[in-house]
mmCIF file of the N, C-alpha and C atoms, coordinates in Angstrom:
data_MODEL
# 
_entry.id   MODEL 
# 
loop_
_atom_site.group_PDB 
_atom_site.id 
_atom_site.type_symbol 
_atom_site.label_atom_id 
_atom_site.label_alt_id 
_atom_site.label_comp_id 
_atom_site.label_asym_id 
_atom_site.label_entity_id 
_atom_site.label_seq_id 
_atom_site.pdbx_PDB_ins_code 
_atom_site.Cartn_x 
_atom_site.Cartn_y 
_atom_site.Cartn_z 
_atom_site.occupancy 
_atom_site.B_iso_or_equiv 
_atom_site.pdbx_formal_charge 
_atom_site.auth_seq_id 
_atom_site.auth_comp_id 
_atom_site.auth_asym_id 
_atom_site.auth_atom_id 
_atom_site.pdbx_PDB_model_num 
ATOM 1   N N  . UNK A 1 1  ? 0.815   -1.200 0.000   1.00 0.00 ? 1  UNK A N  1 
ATOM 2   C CA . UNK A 1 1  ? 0.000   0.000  0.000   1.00 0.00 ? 1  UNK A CA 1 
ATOM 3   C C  . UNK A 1 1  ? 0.859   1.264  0.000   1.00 0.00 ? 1  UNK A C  1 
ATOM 4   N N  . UNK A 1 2  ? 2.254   1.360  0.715   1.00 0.00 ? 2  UNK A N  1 
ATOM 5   C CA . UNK A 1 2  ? 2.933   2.182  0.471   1.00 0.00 ? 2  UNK A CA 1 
ATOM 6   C C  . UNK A 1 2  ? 3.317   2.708  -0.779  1.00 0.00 ? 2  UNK A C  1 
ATOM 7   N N  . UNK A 1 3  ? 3.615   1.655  -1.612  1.00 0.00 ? 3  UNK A N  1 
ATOM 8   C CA . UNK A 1 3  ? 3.836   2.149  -3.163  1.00 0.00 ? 3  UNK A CA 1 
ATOM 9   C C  . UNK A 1 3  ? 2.862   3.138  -3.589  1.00 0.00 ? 3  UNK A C  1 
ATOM 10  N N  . UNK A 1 4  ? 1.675   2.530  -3.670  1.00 0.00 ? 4  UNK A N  1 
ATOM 11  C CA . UNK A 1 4  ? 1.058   3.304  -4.731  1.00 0.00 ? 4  UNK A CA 1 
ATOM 12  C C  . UNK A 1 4  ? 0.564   5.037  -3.407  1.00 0.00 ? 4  UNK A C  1 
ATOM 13  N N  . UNK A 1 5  ? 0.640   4.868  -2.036  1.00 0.00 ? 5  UNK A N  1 
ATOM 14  C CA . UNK A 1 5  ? 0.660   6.444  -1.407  1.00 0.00 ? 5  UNK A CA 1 
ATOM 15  C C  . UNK A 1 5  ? 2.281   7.094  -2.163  1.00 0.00 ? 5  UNK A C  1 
ATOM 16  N N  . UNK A 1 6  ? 3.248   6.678  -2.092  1.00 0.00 ? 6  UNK A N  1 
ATOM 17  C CA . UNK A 1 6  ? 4.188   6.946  -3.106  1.00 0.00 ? 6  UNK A CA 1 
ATOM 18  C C  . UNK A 1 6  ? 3.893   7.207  -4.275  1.00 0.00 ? 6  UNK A C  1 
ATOM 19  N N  . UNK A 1 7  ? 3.491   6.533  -5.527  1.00 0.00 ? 7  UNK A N  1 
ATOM 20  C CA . UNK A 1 7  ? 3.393   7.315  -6.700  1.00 0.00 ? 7  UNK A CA 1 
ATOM 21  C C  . UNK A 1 7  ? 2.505   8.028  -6.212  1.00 0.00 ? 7  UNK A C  1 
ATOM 22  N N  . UNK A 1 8  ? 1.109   8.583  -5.917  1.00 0.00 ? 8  UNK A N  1 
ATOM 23  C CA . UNK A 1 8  ? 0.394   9.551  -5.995  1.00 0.00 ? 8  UNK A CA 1 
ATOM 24  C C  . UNK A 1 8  ? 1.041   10.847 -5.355  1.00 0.00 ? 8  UNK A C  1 
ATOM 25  N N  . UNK A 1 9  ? 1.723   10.615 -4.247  1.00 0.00 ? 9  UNK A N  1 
ATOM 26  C CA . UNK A 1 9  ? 2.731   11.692 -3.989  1.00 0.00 ? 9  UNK A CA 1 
ATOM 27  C C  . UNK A 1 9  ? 3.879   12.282 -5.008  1.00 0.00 ? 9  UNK A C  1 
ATOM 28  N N  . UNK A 1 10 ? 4.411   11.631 -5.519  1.00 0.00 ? 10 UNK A N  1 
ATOM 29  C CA . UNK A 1 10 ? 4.932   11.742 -6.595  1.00 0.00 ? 10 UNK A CA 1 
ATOM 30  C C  . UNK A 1 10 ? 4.330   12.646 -7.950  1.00 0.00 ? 10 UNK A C  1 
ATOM 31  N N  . UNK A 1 11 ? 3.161   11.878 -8.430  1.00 0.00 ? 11 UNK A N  1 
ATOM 32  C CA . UNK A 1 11 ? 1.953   12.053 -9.361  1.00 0.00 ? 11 UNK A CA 1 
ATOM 33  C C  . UNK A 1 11 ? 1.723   13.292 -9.185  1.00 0.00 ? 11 UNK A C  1 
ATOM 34  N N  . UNK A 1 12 ? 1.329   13.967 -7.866  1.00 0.00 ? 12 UNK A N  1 
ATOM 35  C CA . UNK A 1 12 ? 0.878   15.322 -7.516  1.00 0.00 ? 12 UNK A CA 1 
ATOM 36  C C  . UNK A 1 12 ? 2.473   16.042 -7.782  1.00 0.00 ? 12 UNK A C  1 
ATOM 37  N N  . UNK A 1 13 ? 3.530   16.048 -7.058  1.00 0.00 ? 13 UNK A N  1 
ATOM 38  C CA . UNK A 1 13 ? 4.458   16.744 -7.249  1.00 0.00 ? 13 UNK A CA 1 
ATOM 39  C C  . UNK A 1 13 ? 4.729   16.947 -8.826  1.00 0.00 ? 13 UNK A C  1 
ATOM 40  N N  . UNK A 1 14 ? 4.792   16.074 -9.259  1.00 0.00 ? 14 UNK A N  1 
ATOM 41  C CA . UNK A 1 14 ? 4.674   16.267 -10.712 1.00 0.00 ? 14 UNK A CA 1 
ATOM 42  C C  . UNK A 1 14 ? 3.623   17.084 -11.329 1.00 0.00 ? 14 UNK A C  1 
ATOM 43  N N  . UNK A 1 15 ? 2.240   16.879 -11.088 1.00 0.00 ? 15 UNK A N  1 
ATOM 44  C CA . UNK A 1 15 ? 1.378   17.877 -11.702 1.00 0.00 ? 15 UNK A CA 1 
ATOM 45  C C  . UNK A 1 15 ? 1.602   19.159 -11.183 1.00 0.00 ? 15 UNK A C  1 
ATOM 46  N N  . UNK A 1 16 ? 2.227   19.470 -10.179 1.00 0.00 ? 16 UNK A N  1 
ATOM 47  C CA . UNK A 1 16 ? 2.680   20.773 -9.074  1.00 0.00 ? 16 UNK A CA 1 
ATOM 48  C C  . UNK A 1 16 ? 3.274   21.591 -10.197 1.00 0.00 ? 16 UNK A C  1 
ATOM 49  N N  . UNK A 1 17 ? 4.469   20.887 -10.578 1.00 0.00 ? 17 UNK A N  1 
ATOM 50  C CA . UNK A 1 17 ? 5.895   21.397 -10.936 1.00 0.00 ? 17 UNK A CA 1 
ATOM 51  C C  . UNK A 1 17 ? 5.398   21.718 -12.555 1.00 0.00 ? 17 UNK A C  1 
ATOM 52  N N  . UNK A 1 18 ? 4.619   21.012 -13.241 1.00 0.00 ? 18 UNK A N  1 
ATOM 53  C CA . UNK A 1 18 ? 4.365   21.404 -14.506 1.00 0.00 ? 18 UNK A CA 1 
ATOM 54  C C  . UNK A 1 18 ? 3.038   22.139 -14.424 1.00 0.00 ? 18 UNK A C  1 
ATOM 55  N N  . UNK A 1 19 ? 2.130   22.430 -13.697 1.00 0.00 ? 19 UNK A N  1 
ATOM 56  C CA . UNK A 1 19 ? 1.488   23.929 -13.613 1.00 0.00 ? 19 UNK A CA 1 
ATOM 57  C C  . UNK A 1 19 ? 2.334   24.780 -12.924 1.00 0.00 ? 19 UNK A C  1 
ATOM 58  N N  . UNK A 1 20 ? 3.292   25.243 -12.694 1.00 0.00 ? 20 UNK A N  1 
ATOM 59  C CA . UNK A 1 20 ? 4.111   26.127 -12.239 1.00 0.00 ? 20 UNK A CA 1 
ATOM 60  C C  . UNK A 1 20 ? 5.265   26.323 -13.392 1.00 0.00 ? 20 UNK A C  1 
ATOM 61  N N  . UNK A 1 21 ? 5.401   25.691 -14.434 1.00 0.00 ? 21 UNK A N  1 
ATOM 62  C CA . UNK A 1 21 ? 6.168   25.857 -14.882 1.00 0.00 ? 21 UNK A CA 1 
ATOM 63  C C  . UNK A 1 21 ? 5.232   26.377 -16.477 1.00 0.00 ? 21 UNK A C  1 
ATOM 64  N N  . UNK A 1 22 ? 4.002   26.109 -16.560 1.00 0.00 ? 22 UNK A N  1 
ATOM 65  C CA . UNK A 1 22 ? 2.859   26.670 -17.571 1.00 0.00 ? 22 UNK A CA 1 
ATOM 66  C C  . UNK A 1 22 ? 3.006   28.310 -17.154 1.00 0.00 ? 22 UNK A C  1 
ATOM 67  N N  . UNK A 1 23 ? 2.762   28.361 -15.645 1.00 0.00 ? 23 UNK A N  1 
ATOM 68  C CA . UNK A 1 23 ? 2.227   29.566 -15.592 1.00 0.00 ? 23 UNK A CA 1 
ATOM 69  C C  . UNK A 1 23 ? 3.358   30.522 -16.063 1.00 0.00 ? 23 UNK A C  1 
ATOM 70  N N  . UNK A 1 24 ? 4.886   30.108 -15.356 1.00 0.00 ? 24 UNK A N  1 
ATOM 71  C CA . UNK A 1 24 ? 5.514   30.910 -15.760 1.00 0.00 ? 24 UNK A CA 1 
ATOM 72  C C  . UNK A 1 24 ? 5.353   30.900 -17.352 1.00 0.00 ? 24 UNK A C  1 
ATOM 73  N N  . UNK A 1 25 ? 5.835   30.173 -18.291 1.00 0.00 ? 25 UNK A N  1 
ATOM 74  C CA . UNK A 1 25 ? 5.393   30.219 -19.894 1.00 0.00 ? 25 UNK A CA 1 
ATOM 75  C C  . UNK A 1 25 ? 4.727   31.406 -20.138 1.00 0.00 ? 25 UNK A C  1 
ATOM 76  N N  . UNK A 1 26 ? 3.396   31.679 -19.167 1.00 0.00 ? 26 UNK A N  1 
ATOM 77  C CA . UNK A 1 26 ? 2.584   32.246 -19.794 1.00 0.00 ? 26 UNK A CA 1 
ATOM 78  C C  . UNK A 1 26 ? 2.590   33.818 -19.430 1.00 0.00 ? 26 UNK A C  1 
ATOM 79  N N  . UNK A 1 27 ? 3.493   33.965 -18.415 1.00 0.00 ? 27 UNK A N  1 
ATOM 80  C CA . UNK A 1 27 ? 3.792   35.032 -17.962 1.00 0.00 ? 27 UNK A CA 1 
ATOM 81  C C  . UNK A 1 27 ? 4.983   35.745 -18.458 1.00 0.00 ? 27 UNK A C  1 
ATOM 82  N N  . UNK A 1 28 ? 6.146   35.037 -19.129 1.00 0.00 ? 28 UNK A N  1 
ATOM 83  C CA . UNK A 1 28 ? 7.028   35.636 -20.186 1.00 0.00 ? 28 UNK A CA 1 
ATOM 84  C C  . UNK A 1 28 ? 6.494   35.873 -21.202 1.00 0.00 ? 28 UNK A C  1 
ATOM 85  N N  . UNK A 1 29 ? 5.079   35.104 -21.799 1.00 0.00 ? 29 UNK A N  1 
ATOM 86  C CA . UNK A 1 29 ? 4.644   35.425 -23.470 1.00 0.00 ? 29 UNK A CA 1 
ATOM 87  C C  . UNK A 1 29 ? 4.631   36.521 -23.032 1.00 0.00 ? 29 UNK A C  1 
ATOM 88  N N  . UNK A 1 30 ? 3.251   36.824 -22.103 1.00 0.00 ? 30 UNK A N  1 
ATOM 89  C CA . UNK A 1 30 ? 2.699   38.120 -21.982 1.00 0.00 ? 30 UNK A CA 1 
ATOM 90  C C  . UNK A 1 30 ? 3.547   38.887 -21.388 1.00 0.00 ? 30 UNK A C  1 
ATOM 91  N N  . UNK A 1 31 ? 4.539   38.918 -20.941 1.00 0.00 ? 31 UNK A N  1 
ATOM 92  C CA . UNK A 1 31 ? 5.893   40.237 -20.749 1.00 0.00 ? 31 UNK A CA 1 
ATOM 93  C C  . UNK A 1 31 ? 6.318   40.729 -21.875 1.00 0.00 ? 31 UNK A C  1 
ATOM 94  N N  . UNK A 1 32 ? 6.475   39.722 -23.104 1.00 0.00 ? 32 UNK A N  1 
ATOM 95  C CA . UNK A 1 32 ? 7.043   39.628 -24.292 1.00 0.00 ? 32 UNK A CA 1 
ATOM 96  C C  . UNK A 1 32 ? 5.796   40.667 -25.083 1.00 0.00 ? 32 UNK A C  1 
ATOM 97  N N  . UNK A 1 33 ? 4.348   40.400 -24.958 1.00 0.00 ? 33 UNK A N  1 
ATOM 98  C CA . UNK A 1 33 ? 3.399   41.005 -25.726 1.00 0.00 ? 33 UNK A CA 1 
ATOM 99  C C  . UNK A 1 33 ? 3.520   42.052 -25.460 1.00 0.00 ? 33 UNK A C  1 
ATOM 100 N N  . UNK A 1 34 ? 4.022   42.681 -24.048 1.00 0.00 ? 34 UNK A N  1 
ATOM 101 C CA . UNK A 1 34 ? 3.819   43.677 -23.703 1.00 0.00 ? 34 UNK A CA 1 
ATOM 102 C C  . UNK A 1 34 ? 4.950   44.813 -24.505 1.00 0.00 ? 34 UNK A C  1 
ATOM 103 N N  . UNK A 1 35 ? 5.851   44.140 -24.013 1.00 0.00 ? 35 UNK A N  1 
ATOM 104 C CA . UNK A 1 35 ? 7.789   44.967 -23.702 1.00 0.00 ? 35 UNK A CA 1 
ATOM 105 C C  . UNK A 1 35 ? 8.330   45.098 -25.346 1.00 0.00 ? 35 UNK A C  1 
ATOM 106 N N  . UNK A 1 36 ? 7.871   44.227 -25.887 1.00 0.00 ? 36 UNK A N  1 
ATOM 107 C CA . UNK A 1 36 ? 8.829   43.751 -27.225 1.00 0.00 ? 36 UNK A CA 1 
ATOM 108 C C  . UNK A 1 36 ? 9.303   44.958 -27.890 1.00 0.00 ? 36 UNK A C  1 
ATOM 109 N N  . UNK A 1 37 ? 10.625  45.196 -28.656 1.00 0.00 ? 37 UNK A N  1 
ATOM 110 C CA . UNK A 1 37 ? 10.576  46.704 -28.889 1.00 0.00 ? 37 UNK A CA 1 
ATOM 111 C C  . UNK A 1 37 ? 9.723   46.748 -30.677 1.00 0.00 ? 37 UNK A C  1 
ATOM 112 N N  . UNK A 1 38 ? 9.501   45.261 -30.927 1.00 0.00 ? 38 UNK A N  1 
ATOM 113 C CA . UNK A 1 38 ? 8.924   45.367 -32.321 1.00 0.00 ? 38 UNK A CA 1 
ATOM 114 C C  . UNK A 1 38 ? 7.689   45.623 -32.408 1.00 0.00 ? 38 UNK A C  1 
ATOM 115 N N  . UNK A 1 39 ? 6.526   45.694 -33.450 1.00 0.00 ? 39 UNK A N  1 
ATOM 116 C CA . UNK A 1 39 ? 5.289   45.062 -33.315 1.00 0.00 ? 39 UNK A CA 1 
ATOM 117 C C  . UNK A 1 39 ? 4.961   44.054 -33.569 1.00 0.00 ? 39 UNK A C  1 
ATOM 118 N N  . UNK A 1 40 ? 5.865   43.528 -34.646 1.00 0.00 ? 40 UNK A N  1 
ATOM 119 C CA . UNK A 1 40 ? 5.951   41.846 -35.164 1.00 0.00 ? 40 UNK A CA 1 
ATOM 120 C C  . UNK A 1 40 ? 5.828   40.999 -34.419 1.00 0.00 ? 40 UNK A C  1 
ATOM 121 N N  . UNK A 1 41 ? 6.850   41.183 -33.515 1.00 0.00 ? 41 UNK A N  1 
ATOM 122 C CA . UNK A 1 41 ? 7.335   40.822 -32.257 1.00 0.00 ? 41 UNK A CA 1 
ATOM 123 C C  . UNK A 1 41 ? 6.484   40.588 -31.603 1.00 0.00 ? 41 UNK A C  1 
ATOM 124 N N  . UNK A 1 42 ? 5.498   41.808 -31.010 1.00 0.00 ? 42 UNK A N  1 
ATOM 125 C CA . UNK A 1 42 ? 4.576   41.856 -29.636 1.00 0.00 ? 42 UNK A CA 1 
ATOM 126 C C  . UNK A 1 42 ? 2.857   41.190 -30.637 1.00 0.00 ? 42 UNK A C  1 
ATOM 127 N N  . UNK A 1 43 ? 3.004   41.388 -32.066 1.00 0.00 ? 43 UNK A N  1 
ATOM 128 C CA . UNK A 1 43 ? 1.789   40.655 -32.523 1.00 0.00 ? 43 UNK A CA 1 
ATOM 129 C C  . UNK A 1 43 ? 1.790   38.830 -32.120 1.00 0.00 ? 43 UNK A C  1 
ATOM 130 N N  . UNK A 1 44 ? 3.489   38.659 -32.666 1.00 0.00 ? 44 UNK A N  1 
ATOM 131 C CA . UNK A 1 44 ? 3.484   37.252 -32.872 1.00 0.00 ? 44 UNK A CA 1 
ATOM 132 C C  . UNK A 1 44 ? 3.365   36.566 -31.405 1.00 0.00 ? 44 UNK A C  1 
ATOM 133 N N  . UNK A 1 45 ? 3.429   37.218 -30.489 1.00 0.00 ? 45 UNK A N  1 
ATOM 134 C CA . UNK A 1 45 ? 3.570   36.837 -28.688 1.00 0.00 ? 45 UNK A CA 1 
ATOM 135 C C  . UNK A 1 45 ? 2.136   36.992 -28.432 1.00 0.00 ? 45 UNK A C  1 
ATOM 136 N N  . UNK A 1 46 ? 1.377   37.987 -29.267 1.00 0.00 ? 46 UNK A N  1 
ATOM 137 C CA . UNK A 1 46 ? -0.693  38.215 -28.322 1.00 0.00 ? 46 UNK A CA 1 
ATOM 138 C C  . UNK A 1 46 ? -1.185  36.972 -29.413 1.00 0.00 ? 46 UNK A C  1 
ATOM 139 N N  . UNK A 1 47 ? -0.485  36.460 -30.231 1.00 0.00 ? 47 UNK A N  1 
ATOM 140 C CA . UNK A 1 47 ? -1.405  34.738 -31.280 1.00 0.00 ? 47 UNK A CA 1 
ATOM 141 C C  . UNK A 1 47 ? -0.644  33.520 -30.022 1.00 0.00 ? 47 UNK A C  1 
ATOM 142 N N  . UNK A 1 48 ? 0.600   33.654 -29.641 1.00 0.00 ? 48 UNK A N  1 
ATOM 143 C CA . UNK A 1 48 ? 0.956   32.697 -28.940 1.00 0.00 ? 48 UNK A CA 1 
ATOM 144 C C  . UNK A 1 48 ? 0.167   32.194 -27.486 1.00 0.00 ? 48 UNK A C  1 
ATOM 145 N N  . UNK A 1 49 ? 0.130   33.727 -26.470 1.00 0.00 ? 49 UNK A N  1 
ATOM 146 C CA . UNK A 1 49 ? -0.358  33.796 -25.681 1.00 0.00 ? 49 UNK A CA 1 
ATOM 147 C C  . UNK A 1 49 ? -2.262  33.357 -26.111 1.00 0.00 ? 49 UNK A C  1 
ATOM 148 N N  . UNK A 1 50 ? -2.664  33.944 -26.912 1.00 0.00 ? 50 UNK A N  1 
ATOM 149 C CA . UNK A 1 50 ? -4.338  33.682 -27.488 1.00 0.00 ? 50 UNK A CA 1 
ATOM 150 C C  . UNK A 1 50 ? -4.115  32.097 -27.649 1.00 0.00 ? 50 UNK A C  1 
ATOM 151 N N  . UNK A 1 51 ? -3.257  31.496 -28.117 1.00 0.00 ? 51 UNK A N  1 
ATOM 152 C CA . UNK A 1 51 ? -3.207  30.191 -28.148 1.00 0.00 ? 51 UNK A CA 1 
ATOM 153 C C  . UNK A 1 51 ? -2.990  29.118 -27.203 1.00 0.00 ? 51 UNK A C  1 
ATOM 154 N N  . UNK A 1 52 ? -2.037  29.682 -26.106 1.00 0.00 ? 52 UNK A N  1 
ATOM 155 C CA . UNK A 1 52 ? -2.027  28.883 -24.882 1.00 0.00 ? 52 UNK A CA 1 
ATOM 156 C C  . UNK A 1 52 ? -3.507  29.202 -24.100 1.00 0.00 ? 52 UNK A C  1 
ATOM 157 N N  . UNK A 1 53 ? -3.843  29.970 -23.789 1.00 0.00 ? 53 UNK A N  1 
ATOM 158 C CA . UNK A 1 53 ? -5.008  30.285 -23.086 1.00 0.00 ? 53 UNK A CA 1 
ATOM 159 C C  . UNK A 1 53 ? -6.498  30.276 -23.615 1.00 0.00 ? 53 UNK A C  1 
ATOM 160 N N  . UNK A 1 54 ? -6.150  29.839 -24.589 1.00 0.00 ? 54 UNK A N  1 
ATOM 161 C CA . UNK A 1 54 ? -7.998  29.400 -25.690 1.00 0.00 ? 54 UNK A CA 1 
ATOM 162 C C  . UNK A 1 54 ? -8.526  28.557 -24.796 1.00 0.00 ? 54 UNK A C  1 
ATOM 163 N N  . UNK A 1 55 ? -9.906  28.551 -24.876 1.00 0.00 ? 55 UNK A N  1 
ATOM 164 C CA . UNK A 1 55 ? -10.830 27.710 -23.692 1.00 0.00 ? 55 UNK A CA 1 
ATOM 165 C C  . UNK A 1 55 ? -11.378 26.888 -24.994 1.00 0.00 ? 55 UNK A C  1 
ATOM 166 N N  . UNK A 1 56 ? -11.396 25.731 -24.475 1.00 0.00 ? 56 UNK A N  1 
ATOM 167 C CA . UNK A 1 56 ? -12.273 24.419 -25.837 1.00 0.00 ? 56 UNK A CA 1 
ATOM 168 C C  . UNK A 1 56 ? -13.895 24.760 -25.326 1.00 0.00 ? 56 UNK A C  1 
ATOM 169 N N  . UNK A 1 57 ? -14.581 24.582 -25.806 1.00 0.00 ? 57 UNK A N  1 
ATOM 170 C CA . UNK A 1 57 ? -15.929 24.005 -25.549 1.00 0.00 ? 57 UNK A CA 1 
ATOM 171 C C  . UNK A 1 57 ? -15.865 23.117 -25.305 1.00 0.00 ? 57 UNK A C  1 
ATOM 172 N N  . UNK A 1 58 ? -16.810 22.590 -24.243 1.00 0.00 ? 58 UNK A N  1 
ATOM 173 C CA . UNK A 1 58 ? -17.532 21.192 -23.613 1.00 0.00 ? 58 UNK A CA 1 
ATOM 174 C C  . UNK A 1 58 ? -18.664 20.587 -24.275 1.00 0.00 ? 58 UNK A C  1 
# 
């Protein structure tokens, strides 16, 4: 029974570490949309960011 309280501890640390590591992602696009000194630049970062953060329908 220990094993598997082990992987789920595990399982969670893992889902931890890769929503923390999304959010940051999503917080350099949008630094990038913001700061960029281009517009190319700050266009091609507000399709990236619009793309990570699109909601699907259910």
């Amino acid at each position: 029974m220990s094993e598997i309280s082990q992987l789920l501890h595990y399982a969670a640390a893992l889902s931890g570490c890769v929503g923390l590591l999304y959010t940051g992602v999503l917080l350099v696009v949008a630094l990038v949309s913001v700061l960029a000194p281009t517009s190319e630049r700050r266009k091609d970062a507000r399709t990236t960011l619009t793309i990570l953060v699109r909601r699907r329908p259910r």
